[in-house]
N, C-alpha and C positions, 0 to 999 in steps of 0.2 A: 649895900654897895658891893659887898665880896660877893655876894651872890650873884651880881649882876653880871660882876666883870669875869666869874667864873664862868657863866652860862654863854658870855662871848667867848671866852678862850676856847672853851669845848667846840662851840658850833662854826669857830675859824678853822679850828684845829682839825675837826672833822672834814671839812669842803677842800684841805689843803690834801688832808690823805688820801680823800678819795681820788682827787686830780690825782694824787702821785700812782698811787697804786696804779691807774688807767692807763698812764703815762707808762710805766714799768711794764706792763702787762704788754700793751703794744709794742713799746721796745722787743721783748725778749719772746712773745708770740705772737706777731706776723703772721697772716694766711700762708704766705709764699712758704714759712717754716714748717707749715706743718704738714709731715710727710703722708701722702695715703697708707692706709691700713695693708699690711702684703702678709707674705709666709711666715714670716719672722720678724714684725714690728707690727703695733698693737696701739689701740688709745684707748687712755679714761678719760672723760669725761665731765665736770663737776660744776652742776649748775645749783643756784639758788640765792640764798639771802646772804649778808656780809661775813657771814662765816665759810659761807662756801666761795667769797672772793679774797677771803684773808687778808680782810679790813682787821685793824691795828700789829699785824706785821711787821717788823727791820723789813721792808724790800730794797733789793737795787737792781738796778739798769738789767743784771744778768740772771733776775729770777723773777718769774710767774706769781710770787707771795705764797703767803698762806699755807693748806694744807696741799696745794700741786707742787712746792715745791718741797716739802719736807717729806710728802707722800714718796715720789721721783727716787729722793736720796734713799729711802728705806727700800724699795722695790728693789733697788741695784744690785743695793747690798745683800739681797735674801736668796739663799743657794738654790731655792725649790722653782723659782726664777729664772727662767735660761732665756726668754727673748726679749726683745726692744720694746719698752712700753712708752709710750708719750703722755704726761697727766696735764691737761686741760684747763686752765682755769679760769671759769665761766660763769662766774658770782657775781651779783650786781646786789650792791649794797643798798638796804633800806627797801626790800619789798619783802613780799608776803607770797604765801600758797595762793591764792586765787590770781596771782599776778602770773604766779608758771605755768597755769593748767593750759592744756592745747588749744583749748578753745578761747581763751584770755584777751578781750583787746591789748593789751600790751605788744603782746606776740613775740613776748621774749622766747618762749617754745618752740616755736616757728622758723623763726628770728637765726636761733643754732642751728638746728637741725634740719635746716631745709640748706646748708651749706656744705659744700662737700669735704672740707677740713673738718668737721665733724658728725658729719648723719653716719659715717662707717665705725664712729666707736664701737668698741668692742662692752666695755661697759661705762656706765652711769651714774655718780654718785648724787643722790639729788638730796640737798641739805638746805632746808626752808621749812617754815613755820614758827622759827622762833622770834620772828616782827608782829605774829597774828594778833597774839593780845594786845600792841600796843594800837590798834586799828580803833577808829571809832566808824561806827559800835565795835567791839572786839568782835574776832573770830573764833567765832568758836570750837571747840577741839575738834568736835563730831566735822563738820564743816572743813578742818583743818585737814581729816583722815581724808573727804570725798575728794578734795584736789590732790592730795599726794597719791593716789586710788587714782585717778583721771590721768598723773603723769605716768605712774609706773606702769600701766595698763598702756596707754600709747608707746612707751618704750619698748617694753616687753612683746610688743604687736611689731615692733620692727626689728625684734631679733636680739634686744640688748639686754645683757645683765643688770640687774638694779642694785641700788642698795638704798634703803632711806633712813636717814639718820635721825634718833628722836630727838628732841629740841631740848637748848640748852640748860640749864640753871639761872634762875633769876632770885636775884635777894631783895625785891618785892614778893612779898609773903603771898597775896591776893593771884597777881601775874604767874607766879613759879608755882601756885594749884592747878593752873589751865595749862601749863607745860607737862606736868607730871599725868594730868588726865589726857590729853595732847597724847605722850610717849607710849604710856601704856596702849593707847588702843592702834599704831605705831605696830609696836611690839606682836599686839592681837593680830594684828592682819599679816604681817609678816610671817608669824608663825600657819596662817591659815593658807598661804600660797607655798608651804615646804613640798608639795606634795607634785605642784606645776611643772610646766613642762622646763621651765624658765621661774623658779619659786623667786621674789623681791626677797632679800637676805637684810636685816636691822644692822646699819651701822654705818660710820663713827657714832660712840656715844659723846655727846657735846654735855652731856651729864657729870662728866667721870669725877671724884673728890678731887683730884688735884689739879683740874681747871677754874675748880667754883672758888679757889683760895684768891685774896683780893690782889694778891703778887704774880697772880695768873692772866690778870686784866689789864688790858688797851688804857687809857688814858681816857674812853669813856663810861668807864666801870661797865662793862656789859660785854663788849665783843672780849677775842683774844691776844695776849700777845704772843711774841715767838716762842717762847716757853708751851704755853700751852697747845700752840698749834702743833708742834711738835711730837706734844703727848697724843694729841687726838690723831696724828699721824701714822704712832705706833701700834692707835687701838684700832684705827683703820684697817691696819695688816690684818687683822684675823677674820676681817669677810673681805680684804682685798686679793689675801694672796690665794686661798680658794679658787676666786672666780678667774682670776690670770692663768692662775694652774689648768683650769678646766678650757679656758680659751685657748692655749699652749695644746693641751692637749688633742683637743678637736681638728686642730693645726697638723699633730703627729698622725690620731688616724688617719685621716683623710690621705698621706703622704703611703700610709701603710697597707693602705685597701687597693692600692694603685701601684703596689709591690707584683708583681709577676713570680712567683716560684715554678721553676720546674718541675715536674712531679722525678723526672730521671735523674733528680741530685741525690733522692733518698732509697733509690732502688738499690 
């Protein structure tokens, strides 16, 4: 009977958060809000599975959730930082990699990026595949790589920085082998595109030790809570602020190629 009534509290508790979160999300990101991409203000972007919507979050009325809005706070505050970034938060809870890829009936792909509040991001954080294995049949890693391959490949075709995040910790022993074989090959291809013209950069890790702790967890043992998202926020910075930097700076050439010098100033 505890079992039962706990399999109902979880699965109320979960259909109320997701409402809220949606709820929140529109509140506080509105189309009309969100400003085109200019000289000096920028978007990320951050599509994928409930991690990437910052499912088990504290949200209210005046924040986005998750990792957009703890991303947002850290950016601010980081000196190396100088323009206006806007973070995204574009996560739909309870899907899988084959639900993002371009070609997907879903057409959650589509769906974003065929809208002008966000086809001009600057970058993309794409964080999915950690629902794969609960799919029947599972998804397999190999399988998990060709969709996250098929996103980053369409991204990067439109000009945008990636990032892809390896999938998180599971304490199903079975489930958390396909994650870790999943990440790794993650990791492989991400190191094999360092070299492009636009190389996909690995990260957040939704791995790190101190989000797998059970005080780190949502209420359904599996997503995050604000603690953790937090954390995954700050490890975010170390392939977020990189790719900012490098947008910012693109920004300064372009300003400086279009400087005019007199040659009679240094005569």
């Amino acid at each position: 009977m505890q079992a039962i009534l706990l399999y109902i509290y979880v699965t109320v508790r979960s259909y109320l958060a997701w409402f809220w979160l949606r709820l929140c999300r529109w509140v506080q990101q509105p189309a009309r809000a969100i400003l085109p991409t200019s000289e000096y203000r920028h978007k990320i972007v951050i599509i994928g599975d409930g991690f990437a919507a910052g499912y088990g979050d504290y949200i209210t009325f005046d924040s986005p959730g998750g990792l957009a809005k703890y991303l947002r706070a850290a950016m601010s505050q980081d000196a190396k930082i100088r323009h206006n970034w806007q973070v995204l938060n574009c996560g739909i809870v309870d899907t899988d990699s084959s639900q993002w890829t371009p070609m997907a009936s879903t057409k959650y792909f589509h769906d974003i990026f065929s809208k002008a509040e966000y086809k001009d991001a600057d970058i993309v954080l794409v964080m999915v595949g950690s629902m794969d294995a609960t799919r029947t049949p599972p998804i397999a890693p190999e399988e998990t790589l060709r969709n996250l391959k098929s996103i980053a490949d369409a991204l990067t075709k439109k000009g945008k920085r990636v990032a892809l995040a390896p999938l998180c910790h599971c304490d199903l022993a079975a489930q958390n082998d396909v994650h870790v074989a999943a990440s790794k090959l993650i990791r492989d291809f991400c190191t094999d595109t360092q070299h492009d013209d636009l190389p996909v950069v690995c990260g957040p890790n939704l791995a790190l030790p101190m989000v797998r702790r059970p005080e780190a967890k949502a209420f359904d043992g599996f997503h995050f809570n604000s603690s953790a998202y937090k954390q995954i926020a700050q490890d975010a910075m170390d392939v977020v602020q990189p790719m900012a930097t490098a947008v910012e700076w693109t920004t300064w050439k372009k300003k400086l190629d279009g400087v005019h010098i007199d040659p009679a100033l240094y005569e």
